[in-house]
N, CA and C of each residue as an Amber inpcrd file, in Angstrom:
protein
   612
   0.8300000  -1.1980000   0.0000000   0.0000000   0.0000000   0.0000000
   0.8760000   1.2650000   0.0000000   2.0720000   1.2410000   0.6700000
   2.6740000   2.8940000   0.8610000   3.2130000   2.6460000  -0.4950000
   3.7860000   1.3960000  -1.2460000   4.5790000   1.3690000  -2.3630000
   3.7660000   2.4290000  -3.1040000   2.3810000   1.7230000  -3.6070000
   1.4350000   2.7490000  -4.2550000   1.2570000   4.2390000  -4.1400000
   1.3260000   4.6550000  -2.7870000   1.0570000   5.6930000  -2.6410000
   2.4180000   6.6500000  -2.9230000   3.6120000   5.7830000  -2.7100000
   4.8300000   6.6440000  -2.6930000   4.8110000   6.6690000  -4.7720000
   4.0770000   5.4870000  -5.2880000   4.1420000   5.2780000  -6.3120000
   3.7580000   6.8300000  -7.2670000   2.1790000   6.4540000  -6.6680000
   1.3560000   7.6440000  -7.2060000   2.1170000   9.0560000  -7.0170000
   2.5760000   9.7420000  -5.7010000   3.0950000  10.2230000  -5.3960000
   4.1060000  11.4580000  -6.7880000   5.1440000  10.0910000  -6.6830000
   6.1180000   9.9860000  -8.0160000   5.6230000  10.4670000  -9.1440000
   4.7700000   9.7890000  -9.5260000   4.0270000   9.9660000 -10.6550000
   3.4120000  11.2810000 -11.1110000   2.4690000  12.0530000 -10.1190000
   2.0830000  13.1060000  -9.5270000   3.1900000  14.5090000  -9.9720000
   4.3490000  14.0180000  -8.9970000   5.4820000  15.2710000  -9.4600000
   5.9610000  15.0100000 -10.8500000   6.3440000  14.2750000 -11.2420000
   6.6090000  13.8320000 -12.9310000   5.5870000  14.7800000 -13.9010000
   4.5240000  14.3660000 -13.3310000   3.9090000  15.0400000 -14.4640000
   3.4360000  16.2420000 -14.2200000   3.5970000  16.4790000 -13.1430000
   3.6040000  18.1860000 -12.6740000   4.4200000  19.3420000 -12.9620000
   6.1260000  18.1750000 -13.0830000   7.2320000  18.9380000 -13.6350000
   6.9950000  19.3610000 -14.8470000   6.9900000  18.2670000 -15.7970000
   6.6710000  18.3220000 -17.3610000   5.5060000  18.9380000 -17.7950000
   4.3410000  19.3650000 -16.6080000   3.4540000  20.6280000 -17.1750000
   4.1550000  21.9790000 -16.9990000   5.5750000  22.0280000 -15.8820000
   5.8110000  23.5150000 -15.4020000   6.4060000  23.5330000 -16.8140000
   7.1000000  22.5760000 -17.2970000   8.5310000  22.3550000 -18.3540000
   7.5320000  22.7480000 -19.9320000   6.4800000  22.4410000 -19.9680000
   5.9750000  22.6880000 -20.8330000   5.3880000  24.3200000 -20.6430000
   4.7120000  24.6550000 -19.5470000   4.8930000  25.9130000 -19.6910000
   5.3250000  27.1710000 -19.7570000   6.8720000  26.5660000 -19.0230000
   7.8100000  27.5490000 -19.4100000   8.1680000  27.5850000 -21.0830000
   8.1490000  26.4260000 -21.4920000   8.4420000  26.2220000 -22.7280000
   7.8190000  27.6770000 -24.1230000   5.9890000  27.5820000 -23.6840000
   4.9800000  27.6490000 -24.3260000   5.7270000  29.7780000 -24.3520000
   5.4560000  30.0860000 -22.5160000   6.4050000  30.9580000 -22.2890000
   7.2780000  31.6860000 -23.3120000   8.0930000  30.9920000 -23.5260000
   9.7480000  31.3440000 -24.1130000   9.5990000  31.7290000 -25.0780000
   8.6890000  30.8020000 -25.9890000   8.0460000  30.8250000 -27.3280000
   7.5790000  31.9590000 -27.7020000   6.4550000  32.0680000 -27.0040000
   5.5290000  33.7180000 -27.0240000   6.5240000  34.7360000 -26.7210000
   7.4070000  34.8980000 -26.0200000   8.4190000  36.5410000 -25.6960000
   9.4260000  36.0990000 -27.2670000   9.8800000  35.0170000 -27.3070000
  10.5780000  35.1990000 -28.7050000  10.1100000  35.3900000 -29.9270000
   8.8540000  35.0720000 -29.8610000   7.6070000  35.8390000 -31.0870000
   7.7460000  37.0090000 -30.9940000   7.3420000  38.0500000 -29.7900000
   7.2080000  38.8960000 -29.4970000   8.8900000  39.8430000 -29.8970000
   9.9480000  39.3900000 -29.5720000  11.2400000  40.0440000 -29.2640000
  11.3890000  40.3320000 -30.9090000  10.7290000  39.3370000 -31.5530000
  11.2690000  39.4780000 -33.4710000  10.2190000  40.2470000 -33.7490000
   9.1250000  40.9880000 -32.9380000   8.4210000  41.4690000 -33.6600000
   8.8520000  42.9360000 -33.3820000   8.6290000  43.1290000 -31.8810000
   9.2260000  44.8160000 -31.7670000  10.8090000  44.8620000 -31.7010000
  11.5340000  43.7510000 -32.3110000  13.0780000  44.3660000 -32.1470000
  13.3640000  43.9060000 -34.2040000  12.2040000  44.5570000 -34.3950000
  12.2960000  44.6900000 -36.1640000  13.7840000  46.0100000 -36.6210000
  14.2710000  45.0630000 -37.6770000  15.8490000  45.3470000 -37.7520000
  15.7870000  47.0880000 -38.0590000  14.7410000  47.9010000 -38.7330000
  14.7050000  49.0900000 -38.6860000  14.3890000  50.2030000 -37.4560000
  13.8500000  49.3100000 -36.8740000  13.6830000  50.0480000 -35.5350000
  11.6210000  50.4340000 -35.3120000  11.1790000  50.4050000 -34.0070000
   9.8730000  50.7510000 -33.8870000   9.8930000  51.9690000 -32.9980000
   8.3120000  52.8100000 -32.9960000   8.4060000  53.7340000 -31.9940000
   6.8440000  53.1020000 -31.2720000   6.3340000  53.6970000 -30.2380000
   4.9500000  53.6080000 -29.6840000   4.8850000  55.0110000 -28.4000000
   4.1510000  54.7390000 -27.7200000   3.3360000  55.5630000 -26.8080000
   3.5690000  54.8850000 -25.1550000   4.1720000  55.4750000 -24.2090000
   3.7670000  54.7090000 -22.7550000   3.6800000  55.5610000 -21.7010000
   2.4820000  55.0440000 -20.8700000   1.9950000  55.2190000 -19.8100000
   2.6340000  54.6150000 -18.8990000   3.5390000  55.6320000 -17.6860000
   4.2680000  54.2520000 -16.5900000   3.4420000  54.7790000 -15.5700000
   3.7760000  54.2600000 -14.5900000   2.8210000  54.4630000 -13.1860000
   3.6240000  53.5310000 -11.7930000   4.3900000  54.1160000 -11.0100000
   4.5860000  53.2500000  -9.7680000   5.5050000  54.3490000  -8.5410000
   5.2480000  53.7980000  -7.4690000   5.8280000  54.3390000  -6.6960000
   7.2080000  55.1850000  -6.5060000   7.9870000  54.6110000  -7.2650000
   9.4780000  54.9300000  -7.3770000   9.5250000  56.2030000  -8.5960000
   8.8060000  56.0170000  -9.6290000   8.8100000  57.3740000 -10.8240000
   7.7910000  58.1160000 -11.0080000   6.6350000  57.5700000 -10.0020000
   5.4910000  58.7190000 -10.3840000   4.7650000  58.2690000 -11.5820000
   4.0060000  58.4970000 -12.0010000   3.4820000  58.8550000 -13.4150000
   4.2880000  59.2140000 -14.2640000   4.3430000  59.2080000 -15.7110000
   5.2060000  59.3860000 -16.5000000   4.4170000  58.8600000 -17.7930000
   4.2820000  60.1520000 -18.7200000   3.7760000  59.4210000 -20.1940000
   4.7580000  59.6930000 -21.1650000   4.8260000  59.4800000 -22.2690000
   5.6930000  59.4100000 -23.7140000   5.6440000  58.7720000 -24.7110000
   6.8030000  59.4050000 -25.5570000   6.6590000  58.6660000 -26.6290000
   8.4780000  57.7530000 -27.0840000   8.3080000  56.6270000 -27.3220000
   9.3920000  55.9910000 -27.3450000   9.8010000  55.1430000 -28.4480000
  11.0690000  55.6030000 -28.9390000  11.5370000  54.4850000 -29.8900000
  12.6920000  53.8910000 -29.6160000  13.0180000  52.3060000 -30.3060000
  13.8330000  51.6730000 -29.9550000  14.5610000  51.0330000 -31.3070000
  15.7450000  50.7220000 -31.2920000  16.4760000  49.8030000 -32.5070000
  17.4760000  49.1310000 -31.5920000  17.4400000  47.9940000 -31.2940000
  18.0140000  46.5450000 -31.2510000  17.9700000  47.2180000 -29.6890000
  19.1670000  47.4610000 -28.9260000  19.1040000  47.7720000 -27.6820000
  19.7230000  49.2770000 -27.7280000  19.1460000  49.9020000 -28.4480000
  18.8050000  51.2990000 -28.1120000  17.3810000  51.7930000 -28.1100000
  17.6830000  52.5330000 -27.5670000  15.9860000  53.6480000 -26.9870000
  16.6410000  55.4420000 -27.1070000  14.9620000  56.0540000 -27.4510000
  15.0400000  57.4330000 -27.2030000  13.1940000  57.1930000 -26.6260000
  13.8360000  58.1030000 -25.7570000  12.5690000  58.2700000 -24.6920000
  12.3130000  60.0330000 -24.6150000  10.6890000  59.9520000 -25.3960000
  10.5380000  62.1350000 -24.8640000   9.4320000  62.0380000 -23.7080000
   9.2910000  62.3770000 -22.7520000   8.1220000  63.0410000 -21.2340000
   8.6080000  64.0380000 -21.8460000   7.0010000  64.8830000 -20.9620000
   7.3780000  66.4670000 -20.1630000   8.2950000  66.6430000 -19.3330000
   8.9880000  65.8410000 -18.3280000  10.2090000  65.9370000 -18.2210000
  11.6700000  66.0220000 -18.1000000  11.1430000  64.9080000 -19.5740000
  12.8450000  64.7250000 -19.6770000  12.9050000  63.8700000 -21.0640000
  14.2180000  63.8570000 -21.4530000  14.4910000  63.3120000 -23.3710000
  15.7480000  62.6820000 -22.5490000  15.0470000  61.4830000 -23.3830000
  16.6690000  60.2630000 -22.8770000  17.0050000  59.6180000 -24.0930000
  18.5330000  59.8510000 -24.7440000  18.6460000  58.9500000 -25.5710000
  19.6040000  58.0780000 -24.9720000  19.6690000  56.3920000 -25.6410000
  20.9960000  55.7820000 -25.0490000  21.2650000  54.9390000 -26.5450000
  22.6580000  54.9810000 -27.1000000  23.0000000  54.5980000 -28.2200000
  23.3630000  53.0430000 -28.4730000  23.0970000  52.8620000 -26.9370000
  23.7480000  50.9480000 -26.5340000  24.5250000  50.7300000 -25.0620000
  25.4100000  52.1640000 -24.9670000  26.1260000  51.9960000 -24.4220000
  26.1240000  53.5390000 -23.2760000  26.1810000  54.1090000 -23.9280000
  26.1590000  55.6600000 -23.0930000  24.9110000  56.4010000 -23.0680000
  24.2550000  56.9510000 -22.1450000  23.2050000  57.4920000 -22.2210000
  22.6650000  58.6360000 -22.0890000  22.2910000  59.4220000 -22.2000000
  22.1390000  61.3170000 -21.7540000  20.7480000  61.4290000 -21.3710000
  20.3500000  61.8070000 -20.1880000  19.2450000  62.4480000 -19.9770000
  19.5480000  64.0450000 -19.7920000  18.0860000  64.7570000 -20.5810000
  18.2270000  65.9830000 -20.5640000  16.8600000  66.3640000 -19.7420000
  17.3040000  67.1510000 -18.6330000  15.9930000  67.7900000 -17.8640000
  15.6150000  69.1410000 -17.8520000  14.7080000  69.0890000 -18.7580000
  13.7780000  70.2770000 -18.8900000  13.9170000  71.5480000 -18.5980000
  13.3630000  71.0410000 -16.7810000  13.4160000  71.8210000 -15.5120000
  14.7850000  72.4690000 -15.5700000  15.7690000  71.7070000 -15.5550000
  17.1870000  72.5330000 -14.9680000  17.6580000  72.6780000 -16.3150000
  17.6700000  72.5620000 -17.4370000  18.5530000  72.3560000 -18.5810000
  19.8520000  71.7000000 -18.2410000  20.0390000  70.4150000 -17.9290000
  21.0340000  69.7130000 -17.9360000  21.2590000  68.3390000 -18.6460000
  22.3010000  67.9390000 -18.7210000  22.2390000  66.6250000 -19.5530000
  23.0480000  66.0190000 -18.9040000  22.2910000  64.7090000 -18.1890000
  23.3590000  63.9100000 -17.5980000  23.7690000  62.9140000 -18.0960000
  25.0040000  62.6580000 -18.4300000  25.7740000  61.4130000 -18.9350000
  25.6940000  60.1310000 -18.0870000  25.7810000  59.0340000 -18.2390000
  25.9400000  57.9000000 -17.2640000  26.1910000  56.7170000 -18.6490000
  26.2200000  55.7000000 -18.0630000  26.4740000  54.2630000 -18.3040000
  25.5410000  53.3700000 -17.6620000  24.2120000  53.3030000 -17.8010000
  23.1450000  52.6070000 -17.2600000  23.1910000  51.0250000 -17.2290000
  23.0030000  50.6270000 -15.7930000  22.8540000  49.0920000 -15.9160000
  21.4140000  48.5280000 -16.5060000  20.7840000  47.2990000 -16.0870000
  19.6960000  47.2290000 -17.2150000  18.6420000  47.2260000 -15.6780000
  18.4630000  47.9690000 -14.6940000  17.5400000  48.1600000 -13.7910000
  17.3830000  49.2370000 -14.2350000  18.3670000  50.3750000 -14.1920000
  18.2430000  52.0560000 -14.6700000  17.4830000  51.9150000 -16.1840000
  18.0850000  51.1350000 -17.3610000  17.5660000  50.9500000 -18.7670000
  15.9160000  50.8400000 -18.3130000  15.5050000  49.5950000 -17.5460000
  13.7040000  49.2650000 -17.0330000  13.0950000  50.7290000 -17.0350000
  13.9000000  51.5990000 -16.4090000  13.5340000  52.1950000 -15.6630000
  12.6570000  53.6580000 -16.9740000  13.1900000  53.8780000 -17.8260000
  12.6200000  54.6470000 -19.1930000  12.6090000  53.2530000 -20.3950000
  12.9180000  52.1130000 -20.5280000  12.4910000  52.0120000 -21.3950000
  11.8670000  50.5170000 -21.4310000  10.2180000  50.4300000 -21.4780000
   9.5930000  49.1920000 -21.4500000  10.3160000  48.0900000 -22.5010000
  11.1250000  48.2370000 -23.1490000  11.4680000  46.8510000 -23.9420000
  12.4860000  46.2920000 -23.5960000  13.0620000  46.9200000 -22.4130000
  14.4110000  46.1450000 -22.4380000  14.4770000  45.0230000 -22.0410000
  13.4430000  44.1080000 -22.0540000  12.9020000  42.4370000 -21.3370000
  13.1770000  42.3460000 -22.5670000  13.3800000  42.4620000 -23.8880000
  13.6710000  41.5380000 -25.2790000  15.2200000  41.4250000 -24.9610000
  16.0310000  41.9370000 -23.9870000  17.2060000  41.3340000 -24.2780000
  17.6810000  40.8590000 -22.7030000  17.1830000  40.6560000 -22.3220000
  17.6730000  39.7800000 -21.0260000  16.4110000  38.8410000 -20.4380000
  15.5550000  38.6760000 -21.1970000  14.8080000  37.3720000 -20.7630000
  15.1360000  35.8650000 -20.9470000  15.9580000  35.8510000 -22.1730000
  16.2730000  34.7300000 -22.4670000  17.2180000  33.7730000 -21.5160000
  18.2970000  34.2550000 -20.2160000  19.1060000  33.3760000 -19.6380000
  18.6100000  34.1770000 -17.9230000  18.6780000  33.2440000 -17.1360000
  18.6590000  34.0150000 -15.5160000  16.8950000  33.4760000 -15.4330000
  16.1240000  33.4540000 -16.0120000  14.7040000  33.7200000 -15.2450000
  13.8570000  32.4750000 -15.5180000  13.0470000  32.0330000 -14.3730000
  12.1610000  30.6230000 -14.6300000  10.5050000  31.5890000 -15.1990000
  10.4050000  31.2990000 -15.9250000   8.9810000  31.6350000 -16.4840000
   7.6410000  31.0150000 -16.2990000   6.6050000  31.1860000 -16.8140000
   5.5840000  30.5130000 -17.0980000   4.6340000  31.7740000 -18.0580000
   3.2340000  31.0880000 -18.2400000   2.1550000  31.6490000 -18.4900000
   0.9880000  31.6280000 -18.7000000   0.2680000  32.3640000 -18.8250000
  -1.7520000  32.0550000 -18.8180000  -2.1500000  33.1720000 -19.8060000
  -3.3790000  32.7920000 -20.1900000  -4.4010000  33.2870000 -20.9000000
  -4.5730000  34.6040000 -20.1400000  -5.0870000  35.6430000 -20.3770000
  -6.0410000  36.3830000 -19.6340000  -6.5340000  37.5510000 -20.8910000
  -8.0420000  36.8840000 -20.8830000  -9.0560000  37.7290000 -22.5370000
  -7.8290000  37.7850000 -23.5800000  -7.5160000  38.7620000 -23.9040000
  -6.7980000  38.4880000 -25.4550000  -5.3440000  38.3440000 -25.5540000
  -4.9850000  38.4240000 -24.4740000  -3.4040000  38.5750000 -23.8810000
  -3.1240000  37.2370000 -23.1390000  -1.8670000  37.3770000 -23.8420000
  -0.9380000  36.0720000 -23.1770000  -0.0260000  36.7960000 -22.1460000
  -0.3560000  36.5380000 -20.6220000   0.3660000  37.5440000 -19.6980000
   1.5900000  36.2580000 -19.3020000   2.9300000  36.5570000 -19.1770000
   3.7740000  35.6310000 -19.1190000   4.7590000  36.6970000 -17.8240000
   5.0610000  35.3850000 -17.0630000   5.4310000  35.7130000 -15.5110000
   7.1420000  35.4400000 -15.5720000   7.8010000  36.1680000 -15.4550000
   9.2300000  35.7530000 -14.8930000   9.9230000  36.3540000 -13.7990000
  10.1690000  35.1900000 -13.2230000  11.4810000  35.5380000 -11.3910000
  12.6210000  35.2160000 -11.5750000  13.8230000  35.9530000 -11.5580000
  14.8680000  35.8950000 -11.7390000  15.7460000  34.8560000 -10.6430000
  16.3340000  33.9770000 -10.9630000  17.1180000  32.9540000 -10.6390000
  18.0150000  33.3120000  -9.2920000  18.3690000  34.8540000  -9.9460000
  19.4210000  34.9590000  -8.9730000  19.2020000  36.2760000  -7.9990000
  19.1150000  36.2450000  -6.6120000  18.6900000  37.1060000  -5.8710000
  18.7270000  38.0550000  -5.6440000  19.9630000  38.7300000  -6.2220000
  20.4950000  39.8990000  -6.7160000  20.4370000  40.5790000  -7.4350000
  19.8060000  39.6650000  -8.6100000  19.4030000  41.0290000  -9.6890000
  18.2800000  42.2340000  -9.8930000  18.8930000  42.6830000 -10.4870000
  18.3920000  44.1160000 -10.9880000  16.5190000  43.9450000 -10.6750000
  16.4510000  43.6220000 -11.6790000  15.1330000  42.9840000 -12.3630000
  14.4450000  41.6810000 -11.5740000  14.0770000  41.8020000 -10.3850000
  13.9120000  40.3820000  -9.9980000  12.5920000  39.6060000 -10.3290000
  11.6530000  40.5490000 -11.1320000  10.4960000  40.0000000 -11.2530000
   9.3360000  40.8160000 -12.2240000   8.7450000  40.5890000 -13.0110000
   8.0410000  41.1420000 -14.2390000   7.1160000  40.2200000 -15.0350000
   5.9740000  40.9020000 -15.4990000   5.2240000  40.2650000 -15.9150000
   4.8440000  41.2910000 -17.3660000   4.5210000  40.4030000 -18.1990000
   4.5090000  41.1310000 -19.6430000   3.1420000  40.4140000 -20.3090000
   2.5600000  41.3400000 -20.8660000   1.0630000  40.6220000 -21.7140000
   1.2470000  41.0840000 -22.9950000   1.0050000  40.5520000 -23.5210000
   0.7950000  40.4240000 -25.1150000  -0.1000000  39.8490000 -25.9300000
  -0.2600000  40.4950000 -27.0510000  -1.4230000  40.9680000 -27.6930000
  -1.2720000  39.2790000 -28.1110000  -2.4190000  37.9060000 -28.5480000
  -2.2350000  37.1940000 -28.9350000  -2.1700000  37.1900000 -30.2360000
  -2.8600000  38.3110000 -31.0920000  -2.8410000  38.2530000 -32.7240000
  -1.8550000  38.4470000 -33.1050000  -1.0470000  39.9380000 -32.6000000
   0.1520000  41.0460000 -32.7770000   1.3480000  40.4960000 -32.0760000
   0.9130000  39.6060000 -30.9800000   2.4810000  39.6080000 -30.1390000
   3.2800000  40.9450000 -29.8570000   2.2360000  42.1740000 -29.9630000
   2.8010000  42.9980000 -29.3470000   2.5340000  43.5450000 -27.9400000
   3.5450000  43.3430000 -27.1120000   3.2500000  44.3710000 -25.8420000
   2.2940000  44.9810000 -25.6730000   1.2800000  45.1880000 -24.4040000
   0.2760000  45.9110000 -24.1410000   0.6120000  46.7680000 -22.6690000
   1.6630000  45.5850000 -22.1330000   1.3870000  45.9780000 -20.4990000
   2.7260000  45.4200000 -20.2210000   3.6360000  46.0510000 -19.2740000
   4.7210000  45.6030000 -18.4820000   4.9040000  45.7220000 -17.1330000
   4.8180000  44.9690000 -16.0500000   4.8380000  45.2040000 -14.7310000
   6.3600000  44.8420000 -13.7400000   7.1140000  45.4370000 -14.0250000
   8.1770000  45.4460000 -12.9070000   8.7370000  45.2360000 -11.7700000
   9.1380000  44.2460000 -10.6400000   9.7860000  44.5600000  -9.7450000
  10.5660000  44.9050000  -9.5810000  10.7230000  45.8430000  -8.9270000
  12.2640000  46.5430000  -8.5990000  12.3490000  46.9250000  -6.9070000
  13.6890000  47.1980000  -6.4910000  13.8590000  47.4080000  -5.1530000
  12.6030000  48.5090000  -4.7060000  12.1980000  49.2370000  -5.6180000
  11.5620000  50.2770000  -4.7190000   9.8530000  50.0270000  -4.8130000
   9.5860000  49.0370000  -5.3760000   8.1040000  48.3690000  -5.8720000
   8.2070000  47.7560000  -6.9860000   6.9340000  48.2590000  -7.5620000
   6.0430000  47.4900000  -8.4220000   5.6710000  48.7640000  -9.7430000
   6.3750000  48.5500000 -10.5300000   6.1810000  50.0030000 -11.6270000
   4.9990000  49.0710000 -12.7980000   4.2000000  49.5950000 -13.5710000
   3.3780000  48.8510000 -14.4320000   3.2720000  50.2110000 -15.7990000
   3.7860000  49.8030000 -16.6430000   4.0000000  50.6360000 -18.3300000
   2.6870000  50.1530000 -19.5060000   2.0110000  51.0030000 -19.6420000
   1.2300000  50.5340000 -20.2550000   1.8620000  51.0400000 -21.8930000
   1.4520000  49.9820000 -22.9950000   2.3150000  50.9040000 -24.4590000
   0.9790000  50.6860000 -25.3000000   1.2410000  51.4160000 -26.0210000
   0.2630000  51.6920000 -27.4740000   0.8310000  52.2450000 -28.3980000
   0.1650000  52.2340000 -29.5720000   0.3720000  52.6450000 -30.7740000
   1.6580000  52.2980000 -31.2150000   1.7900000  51.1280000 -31.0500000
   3.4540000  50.2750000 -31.8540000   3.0760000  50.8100000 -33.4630000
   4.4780000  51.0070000 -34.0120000   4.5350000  50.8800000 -35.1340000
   5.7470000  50.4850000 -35.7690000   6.2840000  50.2010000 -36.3440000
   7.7870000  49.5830000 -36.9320000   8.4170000  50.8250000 -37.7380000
   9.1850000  51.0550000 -37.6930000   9.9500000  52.1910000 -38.8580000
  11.7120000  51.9790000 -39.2520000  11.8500000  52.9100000 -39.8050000
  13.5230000  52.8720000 -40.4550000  13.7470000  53.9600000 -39.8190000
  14.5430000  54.0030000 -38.9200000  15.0110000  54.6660000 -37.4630000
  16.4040000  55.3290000 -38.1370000  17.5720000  56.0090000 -38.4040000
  18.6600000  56.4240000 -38.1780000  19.1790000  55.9480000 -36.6700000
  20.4710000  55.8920000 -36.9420000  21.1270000  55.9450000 -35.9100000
  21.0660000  56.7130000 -34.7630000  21.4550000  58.2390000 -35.3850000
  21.0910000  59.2190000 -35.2540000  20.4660000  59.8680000 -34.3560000
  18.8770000  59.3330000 -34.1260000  17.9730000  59.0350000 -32.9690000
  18.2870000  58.7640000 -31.7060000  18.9730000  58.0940000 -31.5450000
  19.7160000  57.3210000 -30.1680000  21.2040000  58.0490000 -29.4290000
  21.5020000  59.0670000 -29.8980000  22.3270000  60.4040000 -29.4110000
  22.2360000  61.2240000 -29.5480000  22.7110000  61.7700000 -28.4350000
  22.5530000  63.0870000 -27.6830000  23.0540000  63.9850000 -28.9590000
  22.0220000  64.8280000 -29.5710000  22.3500000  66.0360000 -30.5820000
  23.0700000  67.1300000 -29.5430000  24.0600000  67.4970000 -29.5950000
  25.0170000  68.4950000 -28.4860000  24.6260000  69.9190000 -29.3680000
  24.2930000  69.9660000 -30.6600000  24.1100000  71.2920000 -31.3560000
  22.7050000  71.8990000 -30.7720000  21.8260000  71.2760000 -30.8800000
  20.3830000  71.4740000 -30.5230000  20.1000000  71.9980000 -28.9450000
  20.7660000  71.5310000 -28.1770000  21.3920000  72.3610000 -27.0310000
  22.5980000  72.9060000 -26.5600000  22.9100000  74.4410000 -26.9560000
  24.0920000  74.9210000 -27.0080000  24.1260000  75.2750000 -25.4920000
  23.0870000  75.7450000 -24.5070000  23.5540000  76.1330000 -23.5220000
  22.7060000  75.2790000 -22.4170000  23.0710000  74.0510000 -22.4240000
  22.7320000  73.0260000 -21.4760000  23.7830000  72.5440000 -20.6080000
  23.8810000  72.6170000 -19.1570000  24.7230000  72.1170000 -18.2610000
  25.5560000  70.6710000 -18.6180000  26.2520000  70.1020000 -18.9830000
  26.6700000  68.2550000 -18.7490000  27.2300000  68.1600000 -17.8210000
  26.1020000  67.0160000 -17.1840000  26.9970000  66.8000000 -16.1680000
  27.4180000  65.1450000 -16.3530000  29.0280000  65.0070000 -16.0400000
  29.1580000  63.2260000 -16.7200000  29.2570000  62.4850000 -14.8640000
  28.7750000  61.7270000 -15.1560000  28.1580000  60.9550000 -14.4860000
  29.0150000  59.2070000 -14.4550000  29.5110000  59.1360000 -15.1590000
  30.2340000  58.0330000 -15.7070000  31.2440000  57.5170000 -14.8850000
């Protein structure tokens, strides 16, 4: 009798694993649909709504090519070219230089889950009405990013909604109006002519 039960048991987690294994699977699938759709080789722009404790409210308009972003709010224009980044604030006329890790990147630009979802995070996902909302917790306790949830459109595979953990909460980006375009480079640095009398401050 316990044979059985230790049997069943067995059996039980086996196929419990191979449903998580399959749904991480199903998971992976859908964000890599998704990553070839808005990380189209010319570049896309859209619209976002953020909202959380740590930034306040915050709307804009944002474009991206491979792992660059330019981000415009009312208060503030961020470009980052891959590697170096400039925010310019409004309020003070300044432009700050830095070297952003990819918690600071979360932090203005909803896509940067197309390039670090793929290694570090156990996934899954569910239905919810027309969106495939897909869950990932980061492996390792330390990171940046320890937790996010992303929905997507099931027709479009495009982004609708991004929800964040980060040390200081729970940030949630809502995007619209994706569109794909042929981006310049260009876009993604700091024009230094266009502001002749702006503070820099480097940060680096």
């Amino acid at each position: 009798m316990k044979r059985m039960i230790l049997l069943s048991i067995f059996l039980s987690l086996v196929a419990f694993a191979n449903i998580n294994a399959q749904n991480a699977g199903q998971a992976r699938a859908i964000l890599d649909q998704t990553a070839s759709v808005i990380g189209h080789k010319g570049g896309a722009r859209a619209t976002f709504k953020m909202a959380g404790s740590k930034f306040g409210n915050i709307s804009g308009n944002i474009a991206i090519k491979g792992n660059k972003f330019y981000a415009n709010t009312p208060k503030a224009i961020v470009w980052y070219n891959g590697k170096t980044q400039w925010t310019y604030m409004r309020a003070t006329n300044e432009v700050n230089i830095s070297t952003p890790d990819e918690t600071k990147q979360a932090a203005m630009n909803p896509y940067t889950f197309i390039n670090i979802y793929r290694k570090g995070y156990d996934m899954g996902v569910k239905s919810v009405g027309k969106s495939y909302q897909v869950h990932l917790v980061a492996q390792n306790k330390s990171r940046g990013i320890q937790e996010f949830y992303i929905s997507v459109d099931k027709n479009t595979y495009v982004p609708n909604q991004i929800k964040i953990h980060q040390s200081g909460g729970w940030t949630t980006i809502d995007i619209s109006n994706f569109q794909t375009k042929n981006l310049n480079d260009n876009v993604f640095t700091f024009p230094s002519k266009d502001y002749p009398s702006a503070e820099i401050i480097d940060l680096r």
